[in-house]
C-alpha positions as CSV (number, residue, x, y, z in Angstrom):
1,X,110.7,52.9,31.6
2,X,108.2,55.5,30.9
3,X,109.2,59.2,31.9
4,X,107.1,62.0,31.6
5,X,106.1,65.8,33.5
6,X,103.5,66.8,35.6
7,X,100.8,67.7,33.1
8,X,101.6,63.9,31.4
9,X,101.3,62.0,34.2
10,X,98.4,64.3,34.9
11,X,96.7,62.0,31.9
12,X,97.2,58.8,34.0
13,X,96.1,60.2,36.8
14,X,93.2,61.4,35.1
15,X,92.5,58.1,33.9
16,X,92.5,56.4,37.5
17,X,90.4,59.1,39.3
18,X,87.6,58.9,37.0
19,X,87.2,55.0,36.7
20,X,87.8,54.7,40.7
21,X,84.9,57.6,40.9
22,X,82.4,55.7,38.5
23,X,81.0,59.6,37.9
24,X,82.0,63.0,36.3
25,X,81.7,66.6,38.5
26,X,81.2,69.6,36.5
27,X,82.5,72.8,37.6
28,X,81.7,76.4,37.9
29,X,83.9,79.4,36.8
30,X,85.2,79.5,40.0
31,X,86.2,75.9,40.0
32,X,83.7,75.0,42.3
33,X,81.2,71.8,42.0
34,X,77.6,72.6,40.3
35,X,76.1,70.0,42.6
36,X,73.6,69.1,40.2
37,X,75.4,68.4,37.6
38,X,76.9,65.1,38.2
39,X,77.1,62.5,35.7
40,X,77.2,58.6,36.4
41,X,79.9,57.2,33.9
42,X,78.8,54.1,31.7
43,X,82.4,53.4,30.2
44,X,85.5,55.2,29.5
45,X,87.3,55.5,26.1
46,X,91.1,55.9,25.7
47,X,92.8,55.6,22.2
48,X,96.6,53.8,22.0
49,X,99.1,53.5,20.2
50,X,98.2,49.8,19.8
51,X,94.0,50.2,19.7
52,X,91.4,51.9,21.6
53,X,91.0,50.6,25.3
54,X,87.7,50.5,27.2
55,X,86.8,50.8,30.4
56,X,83.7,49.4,32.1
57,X,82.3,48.7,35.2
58,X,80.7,44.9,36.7
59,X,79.4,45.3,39.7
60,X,83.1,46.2,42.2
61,X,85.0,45.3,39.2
62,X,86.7,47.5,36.2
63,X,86.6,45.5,32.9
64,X,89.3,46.6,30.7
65,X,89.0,45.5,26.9
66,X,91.5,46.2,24.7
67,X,92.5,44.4,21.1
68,X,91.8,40.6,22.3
69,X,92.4,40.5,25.7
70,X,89.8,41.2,29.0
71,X,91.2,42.3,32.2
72,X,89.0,42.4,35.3
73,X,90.5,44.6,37.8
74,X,89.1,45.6,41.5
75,X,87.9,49.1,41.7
76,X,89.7,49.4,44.7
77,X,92.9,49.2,43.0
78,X,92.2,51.9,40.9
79,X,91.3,54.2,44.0
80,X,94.9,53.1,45.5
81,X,96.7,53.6,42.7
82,X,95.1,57.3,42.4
83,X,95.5,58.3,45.9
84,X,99.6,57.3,45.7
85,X,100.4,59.1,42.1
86,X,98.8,62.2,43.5
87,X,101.1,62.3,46.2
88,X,103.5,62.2,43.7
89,X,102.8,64.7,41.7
90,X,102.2,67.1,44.6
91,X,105.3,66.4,46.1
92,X,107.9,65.8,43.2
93,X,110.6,68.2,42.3
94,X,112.5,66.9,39.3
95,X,111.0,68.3,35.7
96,X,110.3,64.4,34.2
97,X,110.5,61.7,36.0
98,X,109.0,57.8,36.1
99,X,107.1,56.0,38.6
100,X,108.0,52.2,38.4
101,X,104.8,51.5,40.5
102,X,102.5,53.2,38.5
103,X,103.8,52.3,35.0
104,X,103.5,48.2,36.2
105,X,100.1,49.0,37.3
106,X,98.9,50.5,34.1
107,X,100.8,47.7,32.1
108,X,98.9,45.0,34.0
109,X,95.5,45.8,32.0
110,X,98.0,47.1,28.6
111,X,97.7,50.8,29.4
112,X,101.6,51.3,27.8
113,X,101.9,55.2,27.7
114,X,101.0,57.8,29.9
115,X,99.8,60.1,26.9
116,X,97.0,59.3,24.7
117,X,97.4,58.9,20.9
118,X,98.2,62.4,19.2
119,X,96.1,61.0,16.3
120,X,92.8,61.4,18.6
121,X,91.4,64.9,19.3
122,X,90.4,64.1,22.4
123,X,92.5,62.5,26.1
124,X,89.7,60.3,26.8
125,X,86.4,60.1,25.6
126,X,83.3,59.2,28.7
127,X,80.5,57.7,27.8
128,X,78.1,59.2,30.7
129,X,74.2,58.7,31.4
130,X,72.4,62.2,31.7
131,X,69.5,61.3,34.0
132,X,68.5,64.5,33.1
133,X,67.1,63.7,29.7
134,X,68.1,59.8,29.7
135,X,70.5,60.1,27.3
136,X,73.9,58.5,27.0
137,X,76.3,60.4,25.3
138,X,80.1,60.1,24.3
139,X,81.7,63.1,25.6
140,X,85.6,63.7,24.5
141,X,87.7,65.7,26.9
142,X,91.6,67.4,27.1
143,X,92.6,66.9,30.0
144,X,94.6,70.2,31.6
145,X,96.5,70.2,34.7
146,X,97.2,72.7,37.8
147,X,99.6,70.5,39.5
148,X,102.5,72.1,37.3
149,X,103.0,74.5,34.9
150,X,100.3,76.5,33.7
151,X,98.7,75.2,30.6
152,X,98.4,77.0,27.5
153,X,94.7,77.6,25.5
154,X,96.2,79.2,22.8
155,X,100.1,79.4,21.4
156,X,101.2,82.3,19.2
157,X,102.8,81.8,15.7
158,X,103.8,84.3,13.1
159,X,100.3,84.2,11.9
160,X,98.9,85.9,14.8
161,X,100.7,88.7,14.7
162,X,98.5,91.9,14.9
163,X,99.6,94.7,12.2
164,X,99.2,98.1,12.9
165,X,99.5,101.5,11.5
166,X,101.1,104.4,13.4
167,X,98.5,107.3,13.1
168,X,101.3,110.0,13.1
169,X,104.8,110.8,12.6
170,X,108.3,109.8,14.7
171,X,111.4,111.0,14.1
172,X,114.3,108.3,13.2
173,X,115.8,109.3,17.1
174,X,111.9,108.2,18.8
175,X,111.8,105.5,16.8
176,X,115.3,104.1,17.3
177,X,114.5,105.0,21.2
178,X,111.5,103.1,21.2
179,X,113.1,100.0,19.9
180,X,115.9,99.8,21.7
181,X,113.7,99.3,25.0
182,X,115.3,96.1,26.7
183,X,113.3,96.0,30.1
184,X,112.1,92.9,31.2
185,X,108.5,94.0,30.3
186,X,109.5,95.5,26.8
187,X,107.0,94.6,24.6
188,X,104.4,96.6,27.4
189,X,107.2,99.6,27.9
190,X,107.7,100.0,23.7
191,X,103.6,100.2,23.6
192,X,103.2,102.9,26.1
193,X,105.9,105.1,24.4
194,X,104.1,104.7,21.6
195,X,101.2,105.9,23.0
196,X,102.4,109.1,24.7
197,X,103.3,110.2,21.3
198,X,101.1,108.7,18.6
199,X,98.5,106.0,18.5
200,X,98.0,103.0,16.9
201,X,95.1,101.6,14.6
202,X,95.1,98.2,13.7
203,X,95.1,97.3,9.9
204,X,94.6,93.5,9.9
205,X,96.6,90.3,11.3
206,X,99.6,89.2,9.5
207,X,98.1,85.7,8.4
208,X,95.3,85.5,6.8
209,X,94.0,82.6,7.5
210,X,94.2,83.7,10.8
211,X,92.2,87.0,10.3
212,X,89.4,84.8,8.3
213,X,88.9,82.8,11.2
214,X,88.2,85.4,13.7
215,X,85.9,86.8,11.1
216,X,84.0,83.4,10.7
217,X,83.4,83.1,14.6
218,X,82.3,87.0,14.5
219,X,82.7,90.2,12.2
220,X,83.7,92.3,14.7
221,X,86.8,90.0,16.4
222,X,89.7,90.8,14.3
223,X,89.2,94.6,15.3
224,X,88.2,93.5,19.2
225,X,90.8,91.4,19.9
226,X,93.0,94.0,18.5
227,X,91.8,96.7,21.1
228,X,92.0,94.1,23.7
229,X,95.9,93.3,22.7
230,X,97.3,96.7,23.0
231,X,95.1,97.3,26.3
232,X,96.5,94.2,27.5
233,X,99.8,96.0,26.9
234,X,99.4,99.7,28.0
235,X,97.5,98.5,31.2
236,X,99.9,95.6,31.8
237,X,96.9,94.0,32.6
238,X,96.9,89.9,32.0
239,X,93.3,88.5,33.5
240,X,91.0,88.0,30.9
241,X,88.3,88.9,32.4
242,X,89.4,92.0,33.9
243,X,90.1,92.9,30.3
244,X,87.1,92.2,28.6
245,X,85.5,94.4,31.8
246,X,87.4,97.3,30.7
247,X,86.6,96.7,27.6
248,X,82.8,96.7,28.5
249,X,83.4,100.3,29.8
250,X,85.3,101.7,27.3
251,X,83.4,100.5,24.7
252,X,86.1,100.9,22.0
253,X,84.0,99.8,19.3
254,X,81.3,102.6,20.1
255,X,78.4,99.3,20.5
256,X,75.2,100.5,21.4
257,X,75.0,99.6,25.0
258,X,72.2,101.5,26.3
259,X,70.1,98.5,27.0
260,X,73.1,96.7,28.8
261,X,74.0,94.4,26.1
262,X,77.3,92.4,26.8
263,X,78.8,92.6,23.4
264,X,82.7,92.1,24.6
265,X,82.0,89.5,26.9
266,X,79.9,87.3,24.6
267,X,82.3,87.6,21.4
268,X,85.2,86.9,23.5
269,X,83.8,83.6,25.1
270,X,82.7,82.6,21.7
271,X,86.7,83.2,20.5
272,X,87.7,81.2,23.8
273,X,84.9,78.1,22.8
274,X,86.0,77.9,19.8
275,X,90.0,77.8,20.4
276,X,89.3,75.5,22.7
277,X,87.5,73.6,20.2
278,X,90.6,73.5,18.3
279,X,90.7,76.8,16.2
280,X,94.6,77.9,15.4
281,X,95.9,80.7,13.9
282,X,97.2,78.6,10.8
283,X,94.8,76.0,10.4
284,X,91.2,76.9,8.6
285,X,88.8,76.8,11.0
286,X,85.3,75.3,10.1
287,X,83.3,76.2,13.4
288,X,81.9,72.6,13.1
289,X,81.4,71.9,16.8
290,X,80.8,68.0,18.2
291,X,80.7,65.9,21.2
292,X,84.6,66.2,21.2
293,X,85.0,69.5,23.1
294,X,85.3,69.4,26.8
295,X,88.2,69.9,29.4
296,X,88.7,67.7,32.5
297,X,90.5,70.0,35.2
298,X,92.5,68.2,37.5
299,X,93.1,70.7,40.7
300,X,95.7,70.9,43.1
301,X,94.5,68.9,45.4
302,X,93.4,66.1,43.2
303,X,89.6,66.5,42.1
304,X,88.5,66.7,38.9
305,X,86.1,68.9,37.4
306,X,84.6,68.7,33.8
307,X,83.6,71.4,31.5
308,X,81.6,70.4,28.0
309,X,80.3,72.6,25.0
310,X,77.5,69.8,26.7
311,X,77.0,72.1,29.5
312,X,77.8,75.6,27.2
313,X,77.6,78.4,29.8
314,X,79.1,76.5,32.4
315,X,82.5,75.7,29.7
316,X,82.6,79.2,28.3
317,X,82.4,80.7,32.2
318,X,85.0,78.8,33.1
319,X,87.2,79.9,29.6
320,X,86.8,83.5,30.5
321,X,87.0,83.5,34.3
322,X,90.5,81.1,34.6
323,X,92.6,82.5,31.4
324,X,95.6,85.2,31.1
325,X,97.4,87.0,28.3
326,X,101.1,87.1,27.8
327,X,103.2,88.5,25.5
328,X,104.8,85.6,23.8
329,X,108.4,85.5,22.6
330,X,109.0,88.6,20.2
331,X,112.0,87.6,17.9
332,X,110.7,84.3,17.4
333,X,107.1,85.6,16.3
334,X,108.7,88.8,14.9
335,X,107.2,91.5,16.3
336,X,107.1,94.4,18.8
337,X,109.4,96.6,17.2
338,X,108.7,99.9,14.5
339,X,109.5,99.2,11.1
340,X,108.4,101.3,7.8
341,X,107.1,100.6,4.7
342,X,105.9,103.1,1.6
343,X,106.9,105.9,4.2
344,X,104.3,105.3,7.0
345,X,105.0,103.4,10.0
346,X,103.6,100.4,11.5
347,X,103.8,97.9,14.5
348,X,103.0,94.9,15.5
349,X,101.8,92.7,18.7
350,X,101.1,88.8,19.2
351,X,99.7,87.3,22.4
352,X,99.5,83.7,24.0
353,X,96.5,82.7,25.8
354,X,97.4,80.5,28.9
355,X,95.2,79.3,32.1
356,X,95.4,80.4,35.4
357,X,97.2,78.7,38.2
């Protein structure tokens, strides 16, 4: 019996909506329809354990092809079978569970887990027509959930620690004060005791590989994504957006901004693009970007919108406008606490990058 929680059945789900729908709705940053950008679906790609499966469409029916054998399934089941697992999912209670209906309905056409293959960078992939231009490309999405918890854009390691140097001196008593904050919101409290007394200039991040990825994307993004981690902190501030607004007016970089240029908002959506592209803080990044980069959102109430570096504004938008900042955890990414070395003193911060609810 398959078993799995919200976000994972969320896949399936996915999977159902889509091929009952016969189209793709793309969203705005305010997860809205852009009414003219709809996309009739062609076929749908989904990569298992046991071969890639394919999805396409004759007339009412939904021809599923898989290894060696062809299933031919009514539309309308795939509608039903939609409409009941959203209930589900609105409704249920328990952290993982397993829906007996569902899982024989899937294993009628061979669909035998409600996860696609980890080897695949992509959920699904959707073959789409763009009347637009009368094209038919393959577009790969991740699918992300908001019926559950929130989903995370980018997870913290070691690596993404940001190292910085405290500008002036502190006594062994402030500093063994400052450590020993235990509030709930420590990480925010130790920051702004730091700050009534000294300040703190970022040196570099603790992994390299890290720091020469943010350097490939932009220059400039080590050192502004370091400003924008300790404001996150003394502002206890956690929408992106806000953030990056307050950096706009602060202008901590001293930009030239007479002529209105949005320096903090584009390098930021570029950072976002590219992490949701794939870039980690361990992995080199090559800033190759394909046809595999896209998100399908499926929202509370059970539509689904999709964002594609296809449709570029409309994808980074949505990045900035529907992500948070949170201080991930501090003893197992070791930072957030004063430490010396060569007799100067130095902190560090981390952050994890989630979506909103």
């Amino acid at each position: 019996m398959i078993t799995g929680n919200k976000g994972e059945w969320s896949e399936i789900y996915a999977l159902l909506k889509i091929i009952a729908d016969k189209k793709l709705t793309a969203g705005d940053e305010n997860l809205e329809v852009i009414k003219d950008l709809i996309f009739p679906i062609i076929k749908v790609l989904r990569v298992e354990s046991n071969g890639t499966y394919e999805y396409s469409y004759d007339d009412e029916l939904v021809i599923v092809k898989g290894n060696e054998n062809v299933f031919r399934i009514p539309i309308v089941r795939f509608q039903e079978q939609a409409l009941k697992l959203l209930k589900i999912l609105q409704t249920e209670t328990e952290t993982t569970f397993a829906i007996p209906e569902i899982e024989n309905f899937i294993n009628s056409f061979n669909c035998r887990s409600i996860k696609a293959s980890s080897n695949s960078k992509s959920d699904i992939h959707i073959v789409i027509h763009d009347e637009k231009i009368g094209t038919t490309p393959t577009l790969g999405f991740s699918i992300k959930s908001q019926i559950g918890k929130a989903a995370t854009l980018f997870n913290a390691s070691q690596s993404s620690n940001f190292i910085y140097k405290i500008t002036d001196n502190l006594t062994d008593t402030e500093i063994e004060t400052i450590n020993n904050i235990n509030t709930s919101s420590k990480i925010q409290d130790r920051v702004n005791a730091i700050l009534k007394k000294v300040n703190l200039e970022f040196i570099k991040t603790e992994g390299n590989i890290f720091q020469n990825n943010l350097v490939l994307i932009d220059s400039c993004l080590p050192n502004m994504l370091a400003e924008l981690v300790v404001l996150f902190n003394e502002k206890a501030e956690s929408n992106l957006q806000k953030l990056v607004s307050i950096l706009e007016k602060e202008n901590p970089l001293n930009y030239n901004i007479e002529n209105g240029h949005k320096f903090y908002d584009y390098k930021i959506k570029r950072l976002l693009t590219d992490i949701a592209l794939g870039m980690q803080s361990t992995k080199v990044w090559t800033g190759q970007l394909d046809s595999t980069g896209g998100y399908l959102i499926v929202k509370e109430d059970g539509d689904i919108l999709c964002y594609h570096i296809y449709n570029r504004n409309e994808f980074e938008n949505y990045l900035l406008a529907n992500t948070r900042l949170i201080n991930p955890s501090s003893t197992r990414n070791k930072f957030g606490l004063i430490y010396k070395e060569k007799n100067e003193l130095f902190f560090k911060l981390n952050i994890q990058i989630r979506f909103l609810k």
